[in-house]
C-alpha positions, 0 to 999 in steps of 0.5 A, spaced: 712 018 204 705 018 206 698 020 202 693 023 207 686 024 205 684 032 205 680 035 211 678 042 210 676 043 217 682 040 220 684 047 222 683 049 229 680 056 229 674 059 233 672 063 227 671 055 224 667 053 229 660 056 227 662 056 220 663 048 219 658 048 223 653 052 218 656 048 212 655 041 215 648 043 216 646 046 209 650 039 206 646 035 211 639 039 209 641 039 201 642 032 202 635 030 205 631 034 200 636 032 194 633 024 195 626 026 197 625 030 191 629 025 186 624 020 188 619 025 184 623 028 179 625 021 176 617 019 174 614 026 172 615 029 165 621 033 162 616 039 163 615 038 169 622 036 171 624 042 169 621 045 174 622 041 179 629 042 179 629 049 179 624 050 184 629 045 188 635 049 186 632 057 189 630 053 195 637 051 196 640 057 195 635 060 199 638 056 204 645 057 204 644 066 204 639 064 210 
């Protein structure tokens, strides 16, 4: 018996294609942005923390409905 590791997009399909790639894309964004804004999240204020996390969520949820 062996264990294999998961792969999502191991499925050959044409209609995949543009999707992994879309979803790669929106992983890679969320990614960069997530480290950049944690820099700042992590020394402002509770309040403004708040904020901050919410105004990263509506851009990245704007970005996947794009």
């Amino acid at each position: 018996m062996s264990i294999r590791l998961f792969k999502p997009f191991d499925a050959p399909s044409a209609a995949r294609t543009s999707q992994q790639g879309r979803t790669q894309e929106i992983i890679h964004y969320g990614e960069s942005r997530f480290r950049q804004a944690l820099l700042k999240i992590s020394v402002a204020t509770r309040t403004a923390q708040a904020w901050m996390q919410k105004a990263l969520q509506i851009e990245l949820v704007s970005r996947i409905h794009c």
